[in-house]
C-alpha positions as CSV (number, residue, x, y, z in Angstrom):
1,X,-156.3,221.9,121.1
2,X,-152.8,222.2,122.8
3,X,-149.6,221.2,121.0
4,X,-149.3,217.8,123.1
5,X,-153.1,217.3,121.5
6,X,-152.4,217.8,118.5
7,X,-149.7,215.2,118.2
8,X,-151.2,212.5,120.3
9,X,-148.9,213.0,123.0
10,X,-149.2,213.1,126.9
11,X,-148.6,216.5,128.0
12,X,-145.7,216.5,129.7
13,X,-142.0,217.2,129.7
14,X,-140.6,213.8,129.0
15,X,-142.0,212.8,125.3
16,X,-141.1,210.3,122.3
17,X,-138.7,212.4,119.9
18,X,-139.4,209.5,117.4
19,X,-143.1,209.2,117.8
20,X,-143.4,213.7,117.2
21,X,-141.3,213.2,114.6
22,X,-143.4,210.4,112.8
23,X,-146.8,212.3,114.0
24,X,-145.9,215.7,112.7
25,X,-144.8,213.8,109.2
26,X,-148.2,212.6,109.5
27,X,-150.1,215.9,109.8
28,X,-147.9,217.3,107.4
29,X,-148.8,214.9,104.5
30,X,-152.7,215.2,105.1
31,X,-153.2,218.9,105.7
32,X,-150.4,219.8,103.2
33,X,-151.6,222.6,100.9
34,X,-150.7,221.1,97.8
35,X,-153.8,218.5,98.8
36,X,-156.1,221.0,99.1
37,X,-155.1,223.0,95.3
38,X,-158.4,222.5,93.9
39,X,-160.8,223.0,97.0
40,X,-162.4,226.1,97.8
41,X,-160.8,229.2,98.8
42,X,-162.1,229.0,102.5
43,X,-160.5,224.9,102.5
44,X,-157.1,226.2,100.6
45,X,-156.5,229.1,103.4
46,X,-158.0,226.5,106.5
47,X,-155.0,224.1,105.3
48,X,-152.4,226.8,105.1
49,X,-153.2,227.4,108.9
50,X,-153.3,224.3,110.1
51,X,-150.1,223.1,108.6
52,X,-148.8,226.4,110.5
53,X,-150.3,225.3,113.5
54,X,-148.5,222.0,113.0
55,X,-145.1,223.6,112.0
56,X,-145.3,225.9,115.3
57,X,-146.3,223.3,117.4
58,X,-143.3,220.7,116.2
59,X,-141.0,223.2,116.7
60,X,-141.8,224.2,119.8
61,X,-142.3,220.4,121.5
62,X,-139.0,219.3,119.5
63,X,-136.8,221.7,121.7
64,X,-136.6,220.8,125.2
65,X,-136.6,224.1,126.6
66,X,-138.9,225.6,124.4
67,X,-141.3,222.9,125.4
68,X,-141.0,223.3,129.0
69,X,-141.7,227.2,128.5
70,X,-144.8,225.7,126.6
71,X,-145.7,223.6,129.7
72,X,-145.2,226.4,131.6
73,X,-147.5,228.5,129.9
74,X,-150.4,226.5,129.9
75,X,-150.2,225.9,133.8
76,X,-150.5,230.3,133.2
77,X,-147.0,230.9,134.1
78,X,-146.1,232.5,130.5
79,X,-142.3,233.6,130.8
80,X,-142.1,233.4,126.7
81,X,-140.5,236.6,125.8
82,X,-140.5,238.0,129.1
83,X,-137.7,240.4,130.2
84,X,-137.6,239.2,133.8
85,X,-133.9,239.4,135.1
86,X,-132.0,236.6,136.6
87,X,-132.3,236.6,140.6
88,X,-129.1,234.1,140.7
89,X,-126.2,236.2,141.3
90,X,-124.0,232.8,141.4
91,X,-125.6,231.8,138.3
92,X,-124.7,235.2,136.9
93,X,-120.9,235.5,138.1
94,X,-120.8,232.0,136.7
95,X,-122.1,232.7,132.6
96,X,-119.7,236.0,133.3
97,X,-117.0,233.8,133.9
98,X,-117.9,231.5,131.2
99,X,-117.9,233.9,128.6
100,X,-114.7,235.5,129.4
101,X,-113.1,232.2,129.4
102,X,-114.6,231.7,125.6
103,X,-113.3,234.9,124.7
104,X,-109.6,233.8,126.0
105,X,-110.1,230.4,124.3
106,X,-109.0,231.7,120.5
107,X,-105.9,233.0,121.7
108,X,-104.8,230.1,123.4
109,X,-102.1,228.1,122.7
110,X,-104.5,224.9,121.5
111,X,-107.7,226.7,120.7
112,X,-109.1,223.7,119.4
113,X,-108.6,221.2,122.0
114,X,-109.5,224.3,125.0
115,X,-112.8,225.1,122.5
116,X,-113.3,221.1,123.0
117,X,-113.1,221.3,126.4
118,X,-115.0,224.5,126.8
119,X,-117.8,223.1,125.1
120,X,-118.0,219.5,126.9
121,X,-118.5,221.8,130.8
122,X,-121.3,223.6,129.0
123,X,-123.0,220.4,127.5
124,X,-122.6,218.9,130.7
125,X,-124.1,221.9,132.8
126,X,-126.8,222.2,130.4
127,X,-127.8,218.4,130.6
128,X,-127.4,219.1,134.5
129,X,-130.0,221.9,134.5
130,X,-132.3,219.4,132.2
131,X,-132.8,217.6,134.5
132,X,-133.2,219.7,137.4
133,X,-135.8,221.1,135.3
134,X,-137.7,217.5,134.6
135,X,-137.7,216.9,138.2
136,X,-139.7,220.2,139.2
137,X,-141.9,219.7,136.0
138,X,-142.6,216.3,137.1
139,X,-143.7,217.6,141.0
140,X,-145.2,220.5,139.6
141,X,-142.8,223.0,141.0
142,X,-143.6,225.9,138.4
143,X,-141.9,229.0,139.8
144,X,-138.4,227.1,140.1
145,X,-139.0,225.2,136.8
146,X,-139.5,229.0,135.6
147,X,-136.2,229.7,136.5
148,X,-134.3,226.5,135.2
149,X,-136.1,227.0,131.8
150,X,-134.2,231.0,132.2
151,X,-130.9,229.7,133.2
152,X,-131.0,227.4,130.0
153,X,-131.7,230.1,127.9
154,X,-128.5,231.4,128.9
155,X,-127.2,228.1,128.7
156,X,-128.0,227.7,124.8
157,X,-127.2,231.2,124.1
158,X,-123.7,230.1,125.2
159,X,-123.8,227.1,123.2
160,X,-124.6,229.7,120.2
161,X,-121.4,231.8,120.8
162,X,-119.4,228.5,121.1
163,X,-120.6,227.3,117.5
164,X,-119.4,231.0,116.3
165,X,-116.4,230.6,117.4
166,X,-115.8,227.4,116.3
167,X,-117.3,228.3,112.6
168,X,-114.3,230.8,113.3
169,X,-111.6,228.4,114.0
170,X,-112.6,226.4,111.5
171,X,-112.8,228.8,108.8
């Protein structure tokens, strides 16, 4: 049973945060293993692995990218954990660009309000490359949704450095 199965979802990109959310409270509550305390040993360890399953599978359909690279991988293009490098030189020169301009940002005059800033373009881009991304899932364009699901990566690893710094700012 797939992930999208599991939850009583269609398997696709585009899903019902709301309706995971109240399906995977669901699951939780019946195969919790607190329910299963008194049942055998073989029922006790059955529950602790399916409420695993269910953990791993929420977290992985509650992300966007993290789902697509799910889709991805059941159409057998696995790029989870893969080391593949980026073939976008533009894309490159552009996250090089990106992170020199976050390093520049705490010394700035107004580090707040250029952190602000900063953070609204990558938001943007990263909503941008969503939904590039929906539009090949949706015409089953897997090598370039492949790459889209990379470039977010980078995306959100950029968002990560831009929370650091503002934890930094802050504190």
């Amino acid at each position: 049973m797939n992930h999208f199965e599991l939850f009583g979802l269609p398997n696709q990109f585009e899903l019902d945060g709301g309706l995971l959310s109240a399906q995977f409270r669901e699951l939780q509550k019946r195969f919790h293993p607190d329910n299963f305390a008194t049942s055998s040993e073989r029922d006790r360890l059955l529950s602790v692995q399916k409420a695993a399953q269910i953990n791993d599978a929420y977290q992985t359909l509650k992300n966007p990218v993290s789902r697509a690279e799910y889709l991805l991988s059941e159409q057998g293009h696995d790029i989870r954990g893969e080391q593949t490098t980026m073939q976008d030189p533009m894309f490159l020169m552009q996250q090089m660009e990106l992170r020199e301009e976050l390093e520049d940002i705490s010394s700035s005059s107004d580090p707040e309000s250029a952190l602000f800033d900063f953070s609204e373009n990558v938001s943007t881009m990263r909503k941008s490359q969503l939904a590039e991304l929906k539009q090949q899932l949706d015409v089953d364009a897997w090598q370039e949704a492949a790459q889209s699901v990379r470039k977010l990566k980078f995306i959100d690893k950029l968002n990560q450095e831009v929370e650091k710094l503002e934890d930094k700012l802050l504190n």
